[in-house]
C-alpha positions in Angstrom: -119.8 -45.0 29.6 -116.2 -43.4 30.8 -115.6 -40.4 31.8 -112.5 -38.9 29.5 -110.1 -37.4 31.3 -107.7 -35.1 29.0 -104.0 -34.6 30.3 -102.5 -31.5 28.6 -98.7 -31.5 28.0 -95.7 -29.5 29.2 -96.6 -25.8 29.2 -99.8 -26.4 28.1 -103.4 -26.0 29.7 -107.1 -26.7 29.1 -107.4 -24.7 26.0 -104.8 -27.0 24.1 -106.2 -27.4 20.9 -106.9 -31.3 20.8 -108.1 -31.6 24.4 -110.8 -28.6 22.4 -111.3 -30.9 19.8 -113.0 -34.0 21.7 -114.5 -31.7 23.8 -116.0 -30.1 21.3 -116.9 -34.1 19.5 -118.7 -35.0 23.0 -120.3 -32.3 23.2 -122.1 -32.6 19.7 -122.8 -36.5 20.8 -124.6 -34.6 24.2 -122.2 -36.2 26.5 -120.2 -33.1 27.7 -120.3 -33.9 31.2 -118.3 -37.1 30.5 -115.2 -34.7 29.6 -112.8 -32.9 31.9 -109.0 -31.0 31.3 -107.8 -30.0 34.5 -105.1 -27.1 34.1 -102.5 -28.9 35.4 -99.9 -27.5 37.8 -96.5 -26.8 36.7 -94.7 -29.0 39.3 -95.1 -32.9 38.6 -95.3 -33.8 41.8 -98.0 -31.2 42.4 -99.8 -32.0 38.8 -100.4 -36.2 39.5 -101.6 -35.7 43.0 -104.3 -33.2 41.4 -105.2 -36.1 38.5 -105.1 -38.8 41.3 -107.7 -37.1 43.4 -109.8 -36.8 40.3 -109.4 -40.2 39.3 -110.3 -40.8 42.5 -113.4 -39.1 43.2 -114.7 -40.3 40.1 -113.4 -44.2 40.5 -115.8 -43.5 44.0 -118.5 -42.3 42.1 -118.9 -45.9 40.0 -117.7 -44.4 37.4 -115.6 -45.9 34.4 -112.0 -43.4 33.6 -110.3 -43.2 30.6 -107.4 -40.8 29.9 -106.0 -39.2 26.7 -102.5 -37.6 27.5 -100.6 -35.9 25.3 -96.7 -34.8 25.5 -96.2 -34.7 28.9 -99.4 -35.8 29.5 -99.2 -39.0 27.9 -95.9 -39.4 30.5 -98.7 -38.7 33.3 -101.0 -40.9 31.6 -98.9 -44.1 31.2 -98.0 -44.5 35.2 -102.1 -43.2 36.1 -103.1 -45.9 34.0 -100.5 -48.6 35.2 -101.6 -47.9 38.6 -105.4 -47.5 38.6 -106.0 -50.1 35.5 -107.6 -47.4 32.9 -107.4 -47.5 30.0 -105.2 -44.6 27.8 -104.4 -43.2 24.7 -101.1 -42.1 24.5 -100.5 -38.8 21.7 -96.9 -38.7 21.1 -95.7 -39.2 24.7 -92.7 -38.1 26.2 -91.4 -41.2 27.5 -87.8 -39.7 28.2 -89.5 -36.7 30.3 -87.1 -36.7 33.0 -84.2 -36.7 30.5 -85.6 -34.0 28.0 -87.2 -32.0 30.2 -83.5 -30.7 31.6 -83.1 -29.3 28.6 -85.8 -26.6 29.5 -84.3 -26.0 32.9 -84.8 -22.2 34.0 -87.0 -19.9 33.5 -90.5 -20.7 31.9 -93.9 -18.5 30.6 -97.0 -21.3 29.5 -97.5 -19.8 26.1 -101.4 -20.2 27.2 -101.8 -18.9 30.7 -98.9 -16.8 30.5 -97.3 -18.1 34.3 -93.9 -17.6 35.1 -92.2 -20.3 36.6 -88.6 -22.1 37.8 -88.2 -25.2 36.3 -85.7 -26.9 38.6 -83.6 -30.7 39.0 -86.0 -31.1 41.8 -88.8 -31.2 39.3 -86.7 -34.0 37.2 -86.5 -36.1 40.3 -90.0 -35.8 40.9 -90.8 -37.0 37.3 -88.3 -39.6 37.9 -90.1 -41.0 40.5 -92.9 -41.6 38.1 -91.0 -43.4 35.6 -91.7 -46.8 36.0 -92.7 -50.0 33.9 -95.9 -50.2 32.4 -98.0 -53.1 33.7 -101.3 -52.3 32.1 -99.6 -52.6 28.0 -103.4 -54.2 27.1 -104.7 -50.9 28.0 -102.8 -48.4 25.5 -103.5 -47.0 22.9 -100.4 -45.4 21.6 -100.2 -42.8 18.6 -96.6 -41.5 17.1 -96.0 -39.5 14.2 -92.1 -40.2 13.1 -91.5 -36.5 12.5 -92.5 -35.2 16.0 -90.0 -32.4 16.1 -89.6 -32.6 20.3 -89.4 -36.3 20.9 -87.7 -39.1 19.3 -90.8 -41.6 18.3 -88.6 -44.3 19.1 -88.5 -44.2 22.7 -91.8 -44.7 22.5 -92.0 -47.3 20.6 -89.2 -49.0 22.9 -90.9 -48.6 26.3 -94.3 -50.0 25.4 -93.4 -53.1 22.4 -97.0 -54.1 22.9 -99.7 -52.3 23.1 -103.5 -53.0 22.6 -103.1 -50.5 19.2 -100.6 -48.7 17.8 -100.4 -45.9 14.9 -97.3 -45.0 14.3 -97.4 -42.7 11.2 -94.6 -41.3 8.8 -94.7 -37.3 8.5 -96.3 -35.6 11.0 -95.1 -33.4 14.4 -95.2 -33.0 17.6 -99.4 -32.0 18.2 -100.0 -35.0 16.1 -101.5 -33.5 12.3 -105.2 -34.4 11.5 -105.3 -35.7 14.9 -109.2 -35.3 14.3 -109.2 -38.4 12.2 -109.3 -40.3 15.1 -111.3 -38.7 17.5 -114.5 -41.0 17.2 -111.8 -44.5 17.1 -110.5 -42.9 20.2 -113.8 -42.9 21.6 -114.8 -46.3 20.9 -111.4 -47.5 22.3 -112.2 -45.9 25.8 -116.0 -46.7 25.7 -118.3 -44.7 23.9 -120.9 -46.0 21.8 -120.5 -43.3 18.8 -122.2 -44.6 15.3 -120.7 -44.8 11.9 
């Protein structure tokens, strides 16, 4: 049985509401401790080192890893599983992170923890340096809605051309709508024995 790890998205945190909504699923099946959203720091470089040491201790432990990234987090998600073979379910990921994150240059408050931050070119080079091909394709699950407001579904849809499933659904925005639907799918992709 895996142990999920959630990545939250670009100003973000644990509380986001889908990383609530399997936690909330796992919980009802009585397999909480199989769940964890780190609040992720700010800095990319900073944010993967912290999800690397978790992976880690947990790969140590004997334990199976699965990730769920969303945003942002699916960007983090895509290299983590590339490099440590896990498999991933990618919600809406921003593929072009390096690129559309300059657009947010300056300034920022997380809407959820209510930090203030610089978001600077040397944080676009640091997600640059994460941007690499995806090795691991068989590992994916990868989830667009075509009317995701922030990113352009296409990219997506362009970086990984196969993938072990794909939804790619007209309508829809950015946090994925009735992302609920798939919560128990998503579990049975990554590991978990959940009934009918």
């Amino acid at each position: 049985m895996p142990h999920i790890i959630y990545v939250h998205g670009f100003n973000s945190s644990e509380f986001s509401f889908k990383s609530q909504q399997i936690k909330a699923r796992l919980e009802a099946l009585g397999k909480s401790e199989q769940f964890s959203c780190p609040r992720l720091p700010w800095q990319p470089h900073k944010a993967v080192i912290l999800l690397e040491k978790k992976i880690e201790e947990l790969l140590a432990l004997k334990q199976t890893v699965a990730l769920i990234g969303s945003s942002l987090g699916g960007f983090y998600s895509a290299y983590l599983s590339a490099k440590y073979d896990l498999k991933a379910v990618l919600v809406n990921p921003a593929v072009e992170a390096p690129t559309l994150l300059r657009d947010y240059l300056g300034i920022q408050t997380n809407p959820y923890t209510f930090e203030q931050y610089e978001l600077a070119e040397e944080h676009m080079w640091e997600l640059e340096a994460l941007d690499r091909p995806v090795c691991a394709a068989k590992n994916l699950w990868l989830m667009l809605q075509e009317e995701d407001e922030v990113l352009n579904y296409r990219a997506a849809l362009e970086r990984f051309p196969e993938v072990a499933r794909l939804t790619c659904e007209p309508g829809g925005d950015h946090s994925f709508i009735d992302f609920e639907r798939f919560i128990d799918d998503i579990l049975r992709f990554v590991g978990f024995k959940v009934d009918l």
